[in-house]
N, C-alpha and C positions, 0 to 999 in steps of 0.2 A: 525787679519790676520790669525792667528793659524784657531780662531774655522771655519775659512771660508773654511780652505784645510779639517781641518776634514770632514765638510761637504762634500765638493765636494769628497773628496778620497775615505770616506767610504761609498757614495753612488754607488760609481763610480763602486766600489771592490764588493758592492754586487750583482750589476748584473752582471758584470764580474763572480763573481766565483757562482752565483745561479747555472749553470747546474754540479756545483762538491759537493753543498750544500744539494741539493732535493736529489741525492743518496746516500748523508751520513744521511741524516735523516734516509730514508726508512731502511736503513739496522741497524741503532740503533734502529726502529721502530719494524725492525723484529727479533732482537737478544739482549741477556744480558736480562735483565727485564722490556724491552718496552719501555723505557723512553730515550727521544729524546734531550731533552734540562735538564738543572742541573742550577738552583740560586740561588744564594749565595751571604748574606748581604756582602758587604765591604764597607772601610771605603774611603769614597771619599771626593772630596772638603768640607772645613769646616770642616772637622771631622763627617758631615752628610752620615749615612749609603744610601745605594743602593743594587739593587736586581744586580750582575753581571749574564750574560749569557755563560753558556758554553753547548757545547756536552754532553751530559752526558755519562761518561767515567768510573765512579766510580758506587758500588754498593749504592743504595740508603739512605744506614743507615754508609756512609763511614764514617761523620761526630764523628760518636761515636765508632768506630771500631778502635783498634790498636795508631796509632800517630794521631790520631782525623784530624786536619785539615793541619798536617805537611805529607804529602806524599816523600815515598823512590821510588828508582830505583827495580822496579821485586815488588813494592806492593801487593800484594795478592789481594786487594780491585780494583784494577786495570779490566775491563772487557777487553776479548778477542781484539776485536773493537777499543775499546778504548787506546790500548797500541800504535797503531801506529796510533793514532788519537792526542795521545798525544807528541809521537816522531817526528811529522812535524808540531806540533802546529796545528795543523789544528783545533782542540777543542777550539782554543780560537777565531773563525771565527767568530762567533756569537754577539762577542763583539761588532763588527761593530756598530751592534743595539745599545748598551750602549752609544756610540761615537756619532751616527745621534740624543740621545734623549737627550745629553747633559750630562749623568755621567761621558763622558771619554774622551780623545782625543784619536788621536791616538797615540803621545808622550806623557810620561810624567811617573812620580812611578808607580809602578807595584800597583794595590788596593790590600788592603791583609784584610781577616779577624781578626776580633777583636782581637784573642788570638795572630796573629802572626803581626799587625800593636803595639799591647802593648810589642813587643820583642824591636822595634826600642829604642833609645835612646830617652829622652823627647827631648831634642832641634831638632832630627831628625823629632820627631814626626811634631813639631810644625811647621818645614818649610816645610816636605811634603803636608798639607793639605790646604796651600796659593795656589794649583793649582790642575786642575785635572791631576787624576790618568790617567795614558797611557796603551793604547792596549800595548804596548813594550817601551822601555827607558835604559839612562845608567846600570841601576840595571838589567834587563833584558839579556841586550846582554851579559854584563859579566858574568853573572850568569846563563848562559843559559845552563849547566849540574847540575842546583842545587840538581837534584835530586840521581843522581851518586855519587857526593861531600859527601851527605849524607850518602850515602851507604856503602861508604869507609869504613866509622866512624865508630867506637864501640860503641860510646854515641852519636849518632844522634838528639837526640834532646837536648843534652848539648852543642853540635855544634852549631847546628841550633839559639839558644838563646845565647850564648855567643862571639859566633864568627862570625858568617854569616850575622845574621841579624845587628850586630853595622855595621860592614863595609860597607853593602849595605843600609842601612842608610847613610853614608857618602855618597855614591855613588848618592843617591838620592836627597840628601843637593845639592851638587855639581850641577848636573843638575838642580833643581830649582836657583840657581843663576846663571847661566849658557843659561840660556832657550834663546830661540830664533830661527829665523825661519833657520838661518842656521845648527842649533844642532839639530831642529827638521827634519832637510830635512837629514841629516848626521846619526841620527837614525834610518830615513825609510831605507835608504841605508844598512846601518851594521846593521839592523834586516835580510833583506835578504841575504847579506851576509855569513853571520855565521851560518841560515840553509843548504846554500850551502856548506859551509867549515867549518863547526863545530871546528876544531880547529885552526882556523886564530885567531891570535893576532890582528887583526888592530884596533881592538876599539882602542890600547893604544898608536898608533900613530896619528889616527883621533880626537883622544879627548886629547890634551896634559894639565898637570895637575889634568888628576884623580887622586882621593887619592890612595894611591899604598895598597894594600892587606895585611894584618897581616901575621905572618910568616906560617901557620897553613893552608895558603889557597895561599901563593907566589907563588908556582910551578906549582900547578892545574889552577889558573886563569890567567898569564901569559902565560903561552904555552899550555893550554887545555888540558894537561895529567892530571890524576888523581894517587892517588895509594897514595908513600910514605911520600907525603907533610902531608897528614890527619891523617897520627897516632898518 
């Protein structure tokens, strides 16, 4: 039933949004360093890699520059374009494609590359990849200023690997036991949502019994502020 709405939604979504698609192409076509589309192996059903699709937002060698495949808030690596390509998601459109050819849904774990899929915990590991990965999901919505959260930090990628990623591994656990077409249809929902309201709490009401947040991230992921919870 799942892969049937993928079907039909994400075909649904690309002709629906093709005339906001073809002018974001032409304009990464005409600026930054020409490149329109960005792929990137991640780690999907099985544990079997896949080429993911994005906008291409980042400079081309970002992979090797700075926090390699962990991106901050104000990146440097970040193209003009691309800053507010990435601030409405819009960069992750493309996806769509992944989801009609069967690497994605449109629920489910976020796919992450290899260096930041090996942060999760192994038992996380091991129940993320009984499903495919999601254009968006619990992990997602909650985490949807990961990049801020980071910024906060002084040791950002000590963060990132000790803290953010066990929890959102839970988070991701959860929802694989969890899955179904009502959680899915509840995630399309509170995806939209929370680019409209960026700091609405409802996932924590629509999803009761997520795992609740380490102390280090309680304040920023409850109530969407950022600041003194991360020191």
């Amino acid at each position: 039933m799942q892969r049937l709405f993928d079907i039909l939604l994400s075909g649904a979504a690309l002709l629906a949004l093709s005339p906001l698609l073809l002018p974001i192409a032409l304009a990464l076509r005409m600026t930054g360093e020409g490149e329109v589309f960005f792929v990137q192996q991640r780690v999907g059903r099985g544990g079997k890699a896949f080429g993911l699709y994005k906008f291409a937002t980042m400079l081309k060698d970002s992979p090797n520059i700075g926090t390699g495949t962990v991106t901050l808030k104000d990146d440097p690596r970040v193209l003009p374009v691309g800053r507010f390509l990435r601030k409405t998601k819009i960069n992750e459109l493309p996806q769509l494609l992944n989801v009609l050819r069967g690497d994605m849904s449109i629920v489910g774990p976020r796919p992450q590359t290899h260096r930041c899929f090996d942060a999760f915990p192994e038992e996380s590991r091991r129940s993320i990849i009984k499903v495919r990965p999601g254009l968006s999901g619990v992990g997602s919505i909650v985490f949807r200023d990961e990049e801020e959260l980071m910024h906060a930090s002084s040791e950002p990628e000590r963060l990132y690997d000790e803290v953010i990623m066990p929890y959102k591994g839970k988070l991701e656990v959860w929802y694989v036991n969890h899955r179904g077409i009502a959680t899915y249809l509840k995630c399309i929902f509170l995806t939209s949502w929370v680019i409209l309201f960026p700091r609405s709490a409802l996932v924590w009401s629509a999803f009761r019994g997520l795992p609740l947040p380490p102390p280090q991230l309680a304040a920023a992921l409850r109530t969407g502020e950022v600041g003194h919870a991360l020191e």
